[in-house]
Residue frames relative to the residue before (quaternion, step in Angstrom):
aa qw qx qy qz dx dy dz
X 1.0000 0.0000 0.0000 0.0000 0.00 0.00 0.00
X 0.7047 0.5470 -0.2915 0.3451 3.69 1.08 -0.73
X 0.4154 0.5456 -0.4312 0.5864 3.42 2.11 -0.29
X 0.9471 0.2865 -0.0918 0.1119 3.56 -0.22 -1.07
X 0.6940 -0.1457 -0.2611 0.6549 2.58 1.92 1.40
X 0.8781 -0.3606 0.0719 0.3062 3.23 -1.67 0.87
X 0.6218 -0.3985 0.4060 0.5382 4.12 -0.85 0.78
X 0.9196 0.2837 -0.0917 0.2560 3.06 -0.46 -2.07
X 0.6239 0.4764 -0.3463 0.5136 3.55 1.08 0.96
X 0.5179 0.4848 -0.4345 0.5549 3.46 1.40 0.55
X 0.3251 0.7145 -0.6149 -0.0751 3.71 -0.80 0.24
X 0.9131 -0.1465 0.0180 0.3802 2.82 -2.08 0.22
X 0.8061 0.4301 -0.1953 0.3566 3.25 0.54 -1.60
X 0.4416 0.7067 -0.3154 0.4539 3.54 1.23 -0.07
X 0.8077 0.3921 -0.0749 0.4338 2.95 0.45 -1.61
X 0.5345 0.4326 -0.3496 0.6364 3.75 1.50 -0.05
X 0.7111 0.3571 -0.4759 0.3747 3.52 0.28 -0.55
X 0.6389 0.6341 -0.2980 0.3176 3.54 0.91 -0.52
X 0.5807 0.3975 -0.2185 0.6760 3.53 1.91 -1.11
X 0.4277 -0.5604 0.6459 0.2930 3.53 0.50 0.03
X 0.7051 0.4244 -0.4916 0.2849 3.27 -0.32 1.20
X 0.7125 -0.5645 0.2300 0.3474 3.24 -1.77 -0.03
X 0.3972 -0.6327 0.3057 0.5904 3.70 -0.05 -0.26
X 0.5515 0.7105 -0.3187 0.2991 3.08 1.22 -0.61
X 0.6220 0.5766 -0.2928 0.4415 3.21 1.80 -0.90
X 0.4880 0.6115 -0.3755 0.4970 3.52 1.70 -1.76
X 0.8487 0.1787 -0.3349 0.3683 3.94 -0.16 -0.69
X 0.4185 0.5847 -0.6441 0.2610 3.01 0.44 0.29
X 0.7374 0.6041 -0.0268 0.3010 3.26 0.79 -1.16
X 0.7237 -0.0890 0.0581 0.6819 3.18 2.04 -1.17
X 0.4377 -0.6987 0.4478 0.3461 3.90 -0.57 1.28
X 0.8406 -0.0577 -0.0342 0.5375 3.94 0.88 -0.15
X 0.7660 -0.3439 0.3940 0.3737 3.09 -1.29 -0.12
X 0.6328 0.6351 -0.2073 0.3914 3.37 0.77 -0.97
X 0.6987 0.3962 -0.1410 0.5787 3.10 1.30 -1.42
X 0.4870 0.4156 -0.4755 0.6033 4.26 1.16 -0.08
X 0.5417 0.6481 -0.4280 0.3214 4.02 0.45 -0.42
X 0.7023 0.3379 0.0177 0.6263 3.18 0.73 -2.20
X 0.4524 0.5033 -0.4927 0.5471 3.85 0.68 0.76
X 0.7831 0.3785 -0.1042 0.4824 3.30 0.35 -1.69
X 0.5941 0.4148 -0.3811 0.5742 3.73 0.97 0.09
X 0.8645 0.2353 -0.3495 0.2740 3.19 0.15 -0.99
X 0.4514 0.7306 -0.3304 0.3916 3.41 1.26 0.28
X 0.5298 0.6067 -0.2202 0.5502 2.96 1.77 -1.33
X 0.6319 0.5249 -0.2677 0.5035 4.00 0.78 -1.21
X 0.8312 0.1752 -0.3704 0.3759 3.50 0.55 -0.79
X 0.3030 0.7145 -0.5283 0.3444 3.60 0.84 0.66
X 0.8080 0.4054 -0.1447 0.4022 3.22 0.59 -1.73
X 0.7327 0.4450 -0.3181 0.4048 3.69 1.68 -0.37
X 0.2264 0.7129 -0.3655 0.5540 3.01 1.80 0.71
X 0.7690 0.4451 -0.1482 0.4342 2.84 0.12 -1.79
X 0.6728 0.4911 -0.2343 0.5012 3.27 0.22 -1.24
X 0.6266 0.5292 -0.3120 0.4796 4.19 1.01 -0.50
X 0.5515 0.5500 -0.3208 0.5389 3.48 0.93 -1.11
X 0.8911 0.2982 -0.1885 0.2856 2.99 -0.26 -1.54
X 0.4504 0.4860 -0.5345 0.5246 3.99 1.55 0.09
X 0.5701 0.5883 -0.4677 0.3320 3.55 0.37 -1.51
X 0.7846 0.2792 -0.2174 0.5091 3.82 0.37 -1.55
X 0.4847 0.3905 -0.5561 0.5508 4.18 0.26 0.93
X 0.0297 -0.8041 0.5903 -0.0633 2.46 -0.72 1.69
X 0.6808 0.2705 -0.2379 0.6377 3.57 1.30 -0.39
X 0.7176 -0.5222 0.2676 0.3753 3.50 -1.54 0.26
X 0.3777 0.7603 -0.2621 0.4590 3.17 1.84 -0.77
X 0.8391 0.2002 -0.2194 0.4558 3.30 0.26 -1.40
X 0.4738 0.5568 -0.5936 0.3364 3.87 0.31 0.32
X 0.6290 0.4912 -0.4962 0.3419 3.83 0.66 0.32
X 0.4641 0.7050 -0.4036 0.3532 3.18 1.64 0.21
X 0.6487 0.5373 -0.3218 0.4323 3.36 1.12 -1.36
X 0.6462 0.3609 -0.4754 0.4756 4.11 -0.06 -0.28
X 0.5606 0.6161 -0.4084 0.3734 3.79 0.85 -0.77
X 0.7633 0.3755 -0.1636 0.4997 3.39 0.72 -1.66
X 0.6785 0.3280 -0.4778 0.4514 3.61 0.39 -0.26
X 0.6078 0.4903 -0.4828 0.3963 4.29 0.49 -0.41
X 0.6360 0.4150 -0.4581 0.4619 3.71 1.43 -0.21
X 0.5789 0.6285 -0.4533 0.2536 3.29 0.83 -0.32
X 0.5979 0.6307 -0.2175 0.4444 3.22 1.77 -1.32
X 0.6314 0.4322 -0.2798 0.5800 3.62 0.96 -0.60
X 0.6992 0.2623 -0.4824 0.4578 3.95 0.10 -0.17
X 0.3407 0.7243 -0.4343 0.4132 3.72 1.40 -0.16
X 0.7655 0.5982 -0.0097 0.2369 3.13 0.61 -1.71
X 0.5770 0.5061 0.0006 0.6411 2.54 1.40 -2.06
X 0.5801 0.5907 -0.2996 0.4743 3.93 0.81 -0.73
X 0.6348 0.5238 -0.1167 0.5559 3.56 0.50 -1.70
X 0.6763 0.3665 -0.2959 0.5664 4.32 0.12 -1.17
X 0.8434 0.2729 -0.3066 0.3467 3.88 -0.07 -0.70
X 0.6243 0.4368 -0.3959 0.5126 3.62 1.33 -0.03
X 0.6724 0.4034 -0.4290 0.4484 3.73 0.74 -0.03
């Protein structure tokens, strides 16, 4: 919901009706919205510093490190492309 429109127009109650749940369940789980935010970022970060590890680890010449910005901007487009056909 936080891709597909503005922060301050998603609340709590949205975001349970959408997961099918209670709010009661959403806090159990998180004291605010804010804190499902900085979950959903920082989870997001360690994906890409993963990602971004794999793909130095496998550059093995100098040659191939122009792959890694290549393969992660495709990653960002099937991301993309992912996100437009499920919404």
């Amino acid at each position: 919901m936080f891709s597909l429109q503005p922060w301050d127009f998603v609340t709590v109650a949205d975001i349970v009706e959408r997961a099918g749940m209670t709010p009661a369940a959403f806090y159990y789980h998180f004291s605010s919205r804010e804190q499902l935010l900085e979950e959903i970022v920082e989870g997001f970060a360690e994906e890409w510093v993963a990602m971004i590890d794999r793909l130095l680890a496998a550059a093995d010449t100098p040659e191939s490190l122009w792959d890694v910005p290549i393969a992660l901007l495709d990653d960002v487009e099937q991301h993309e492309q992912g996100r437009r056909s499920s919404s």
